[in-house]
N, C-alpha and C positions, 0 to 999 in steps of 0.2 A: 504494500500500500504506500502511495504516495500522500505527503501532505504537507501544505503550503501554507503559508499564511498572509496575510493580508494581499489574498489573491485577485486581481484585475480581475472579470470576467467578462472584457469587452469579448473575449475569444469564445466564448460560453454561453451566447446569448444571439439568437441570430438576429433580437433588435440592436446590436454590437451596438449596446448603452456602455456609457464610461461608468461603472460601480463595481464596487469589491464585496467581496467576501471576509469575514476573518478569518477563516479557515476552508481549503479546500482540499475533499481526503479522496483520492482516485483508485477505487477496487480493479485491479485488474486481473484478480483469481478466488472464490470462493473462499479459502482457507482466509482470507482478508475480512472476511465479512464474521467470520467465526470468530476471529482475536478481536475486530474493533468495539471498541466499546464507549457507547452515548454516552455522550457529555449531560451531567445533571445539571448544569451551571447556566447552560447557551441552548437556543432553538438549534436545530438543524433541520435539514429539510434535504428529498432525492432527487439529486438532478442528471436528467437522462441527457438529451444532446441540444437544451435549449433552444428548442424551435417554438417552444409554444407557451414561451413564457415572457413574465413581463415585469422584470427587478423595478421595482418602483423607488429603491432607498437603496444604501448596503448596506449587508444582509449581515447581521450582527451574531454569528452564528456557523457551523459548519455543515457544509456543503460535501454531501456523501455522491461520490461520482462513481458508478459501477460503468467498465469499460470494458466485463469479458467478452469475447469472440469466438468465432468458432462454427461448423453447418455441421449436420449429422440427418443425411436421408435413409427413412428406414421404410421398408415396401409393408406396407398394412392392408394387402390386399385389392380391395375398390379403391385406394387413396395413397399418398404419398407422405409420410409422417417426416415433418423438416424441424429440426430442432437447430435454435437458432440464439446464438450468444447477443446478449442486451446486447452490447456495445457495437455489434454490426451497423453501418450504416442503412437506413432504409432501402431507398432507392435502389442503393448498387446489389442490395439483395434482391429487390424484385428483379431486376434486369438480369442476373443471375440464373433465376427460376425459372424468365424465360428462356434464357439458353440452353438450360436442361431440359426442359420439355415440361415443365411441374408448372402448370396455366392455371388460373382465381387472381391472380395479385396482382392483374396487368390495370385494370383498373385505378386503382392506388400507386401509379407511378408518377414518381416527382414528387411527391410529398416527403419535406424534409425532415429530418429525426432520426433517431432510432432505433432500434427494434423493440426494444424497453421500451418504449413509450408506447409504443401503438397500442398496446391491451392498457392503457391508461386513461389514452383520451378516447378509444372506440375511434381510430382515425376513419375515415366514410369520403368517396368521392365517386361521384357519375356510377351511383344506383347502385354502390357496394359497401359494404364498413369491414372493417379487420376482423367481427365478431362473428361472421361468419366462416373465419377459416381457422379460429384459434379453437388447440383440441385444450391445449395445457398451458399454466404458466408455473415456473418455478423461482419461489421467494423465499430470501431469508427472513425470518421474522427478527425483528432487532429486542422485542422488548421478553418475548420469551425464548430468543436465545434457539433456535431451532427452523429447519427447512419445511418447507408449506409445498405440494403441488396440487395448485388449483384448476379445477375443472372450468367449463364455460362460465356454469351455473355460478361456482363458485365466484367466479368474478362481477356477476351483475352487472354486468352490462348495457347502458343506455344512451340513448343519442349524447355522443361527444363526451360520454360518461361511464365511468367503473365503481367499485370498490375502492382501488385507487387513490380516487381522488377524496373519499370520506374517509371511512371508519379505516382504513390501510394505508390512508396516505404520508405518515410518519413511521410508520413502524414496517411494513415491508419493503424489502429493494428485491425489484425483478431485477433475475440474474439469467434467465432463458424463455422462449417462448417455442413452444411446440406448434407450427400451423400441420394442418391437413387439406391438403388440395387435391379433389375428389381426381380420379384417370379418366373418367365420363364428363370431358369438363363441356360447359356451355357459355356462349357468350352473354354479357351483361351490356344492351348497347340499346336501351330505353329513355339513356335520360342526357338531357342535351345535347351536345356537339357530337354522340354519340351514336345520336337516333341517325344518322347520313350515311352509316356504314349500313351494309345490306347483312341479311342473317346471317352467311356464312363467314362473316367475317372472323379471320383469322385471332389468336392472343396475339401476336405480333404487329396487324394491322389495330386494335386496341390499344395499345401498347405507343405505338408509333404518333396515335391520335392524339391521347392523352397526355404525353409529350409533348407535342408540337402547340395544344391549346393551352397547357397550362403554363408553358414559356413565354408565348404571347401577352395572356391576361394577368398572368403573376410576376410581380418583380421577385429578380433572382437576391438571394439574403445576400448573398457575399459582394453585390454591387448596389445594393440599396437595404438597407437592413429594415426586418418586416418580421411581422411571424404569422404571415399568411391567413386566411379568415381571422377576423379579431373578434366576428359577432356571429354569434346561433340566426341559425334561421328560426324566426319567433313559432312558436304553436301558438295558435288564438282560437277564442269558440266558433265553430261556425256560424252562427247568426252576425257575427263580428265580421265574420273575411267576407259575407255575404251582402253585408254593408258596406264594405269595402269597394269589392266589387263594383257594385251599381256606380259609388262616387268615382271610382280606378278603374275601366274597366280594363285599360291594360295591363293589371296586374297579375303577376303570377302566384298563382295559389296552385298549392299542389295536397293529395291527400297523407293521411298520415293513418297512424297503426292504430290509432287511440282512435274510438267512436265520438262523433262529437268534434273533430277538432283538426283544422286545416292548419297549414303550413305555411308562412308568407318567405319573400325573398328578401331578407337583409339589404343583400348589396344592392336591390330595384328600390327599397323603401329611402334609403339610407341617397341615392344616385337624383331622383325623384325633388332630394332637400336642396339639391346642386351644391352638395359636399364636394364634389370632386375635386381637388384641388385646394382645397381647403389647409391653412398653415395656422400652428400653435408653436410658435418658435420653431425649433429647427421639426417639429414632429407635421407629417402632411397627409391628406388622406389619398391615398392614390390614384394618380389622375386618368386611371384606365380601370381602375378597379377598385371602386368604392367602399367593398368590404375590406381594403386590406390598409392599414393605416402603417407609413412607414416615415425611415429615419433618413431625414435626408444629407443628415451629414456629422449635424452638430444640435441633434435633439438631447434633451436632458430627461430625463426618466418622469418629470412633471410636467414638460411640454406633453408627454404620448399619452398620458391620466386625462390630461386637462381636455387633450383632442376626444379622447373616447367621450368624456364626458358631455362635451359640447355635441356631438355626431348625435348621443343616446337622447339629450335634450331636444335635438329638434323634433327627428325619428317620433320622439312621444307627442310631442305640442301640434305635430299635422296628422300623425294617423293613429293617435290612444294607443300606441306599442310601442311596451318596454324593452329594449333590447337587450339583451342578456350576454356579454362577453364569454366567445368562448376560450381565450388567452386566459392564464394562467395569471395575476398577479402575486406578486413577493413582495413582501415588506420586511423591513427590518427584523421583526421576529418568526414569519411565516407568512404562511397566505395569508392574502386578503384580499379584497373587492374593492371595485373601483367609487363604491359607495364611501366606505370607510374611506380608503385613501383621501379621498375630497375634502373629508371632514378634517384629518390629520393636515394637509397642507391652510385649511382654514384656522384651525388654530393657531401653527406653527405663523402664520399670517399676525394673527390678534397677539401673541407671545411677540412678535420682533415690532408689533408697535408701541404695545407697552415697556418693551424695553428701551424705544425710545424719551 
């Protein structure tokens, strides 16, 4: 195990914000995770490859970085058993799967992170999520000291959402993810830019697509720092999107799994306010792509708060929807939300007047 102290994590954060850590501890072998032992004194919190996160302060506390690697395809019959070390990178692992022949993940290409992360956030792109092909995950539990492998079930799974992110989000660190990608494989080409390919279309020609669209519409992290959708696509009742509707009627509403309850488009509601282009100190909301709020150079971790905030405010004031971030905020001692953050810089506000 590696571990640093008053660690930079401009490198650590694909909104590459200027803030540190006071301690950053990097697993890159299991028997690591056995000897370390929580700090009683300081937060800490587990950080996978910072794509989907959002340091709002630094972070007062230490930063457990699991980095093990590693593939292991085992033949399971109807399906193709791929066990897969956290610290692999996402992408170049799908790109991988498709060159072996092992097709489901072509969908979820380009999406940055990884592999630890994906059974975290449930990542999901053009009509797929990772919950579908995850059989296992395997975790250390930090607070009792012992290995967990979790089933689908076992990880609860929901839009953009785990276990993970609640009752497990301090106490286990995924150190491997088991996928299963069925050998009867079928294409997923229902939803957007997708639906132009004809049915026989190839994983490769998928593959190729979802590339090609999401290099266009998405800025790349390492030449404009982002961390790609920053907002949930809202669920609202239906009598609500139906309302909508009538007043929009170009809106996209799409259905969802829950009875009752439509789906709107963030980045149409959010486009709609003529955010686009929109600046909070050096933080901007992207001028091609309105769900994705980035750093244009010299954003400070209050500039991207202050934007989110401002984006969610309009969002509400023209169409009564709360938009709900699906980025990851960090504060000083842990998570938190871009509610609390607001309140915190508003004090810190009223504190340095009074101290004048």
């Amino acid at each position: 195990m590696y571990i640093s102290s008053q660690q930079s994590l401009v490198s650590f954060n694909s909104f590459a914000l200027n803030v540190t850590a006071q301690q950053l501890a990097v697993v890159t072998c299991e028997a690591d995770l056995e000897q370390f032992e929580l700090p009683q004194d300081k937060p800490h919190f587990i950080l996978a490859g910072g794509s989907n996160l959002l340091f709002c302060e630094n972070f007062d506390g230490v930063l457990l970085k699991p980095e093990l690697t590693g593939k292991e395809v085992i033949d399971d019959g109807d399906a193709w058993l791929i066990r897969v070390g956290a610290g692999e990178n996402w992408h170049e692992f799908v790109t991988w799967c498709l060159a072996q022949g092992y097709f489901g993940l072509e969908n979820l290409a380009l999406i940055p992170g990884c592999v630890g992360a994906t059974p975290v956030q449930n990542i999901g792109a053009y009509g797929v999520e990772v919950k579908d092909f995850i059989e296992q995950v395997k975790a250390f539990d930090l607070t009792q000291r012992q290995w967990q492998w979790m089933s689908k079930d076992d990880c609860q799974f929901g839009y953009r959402d785990s276990v993970f992110k609640h009752a497990f989000k301090d106490s286990h660190v995924i150190v491997e993810v088991t996928y299963r990608l069925p050998k009867q494989w079928q294409p997923v080409i229902s939803y957007g830019d997708l639906k132009a390919l004809t049915p026989s279309a190839s994983a490769s020609e998928i593959y190729d697509l979802v590339c090609q669209v999401r290099s266009q519409k998405l800025p790349d992290p390492s030449e404009l720092g982002n961390a790609g959708s920053f907002f949930k696509n809202p669920a609202v009742p239906e009598a609500q999107a139906q309302a909508l509707a009538i007043a929009y009627p170009d809106m996209p509403i799409y259905d969802t799994a829950i009875a009752g309850q439509k789906k709107l488009a963030a980045g149409w509601l959010i486009d709609q306010c003529g955010l686009k282009g929109r600046k909070v100190g050096g933080a901007q909301v992207h001028q091609q792509q309105a769900l994705v709020l980035v750093n244009t150079g010299a954003a400070s971790a209050k500039d991207v708060v202050e934007l989110a905030w401002l984006v969610r405010t309009q969002v509400a004031e023209r169409f009564g929807v709360l938009l709900e971030h699906e980025v990851r905020f960090i504060g000083a001692q842990g998570e938190t939300n871009l509610d609390e953050m607001m309140l915190k810089y508003e004090h810190q506000a009223l504190e340095a007047e009074c101290g004048e």
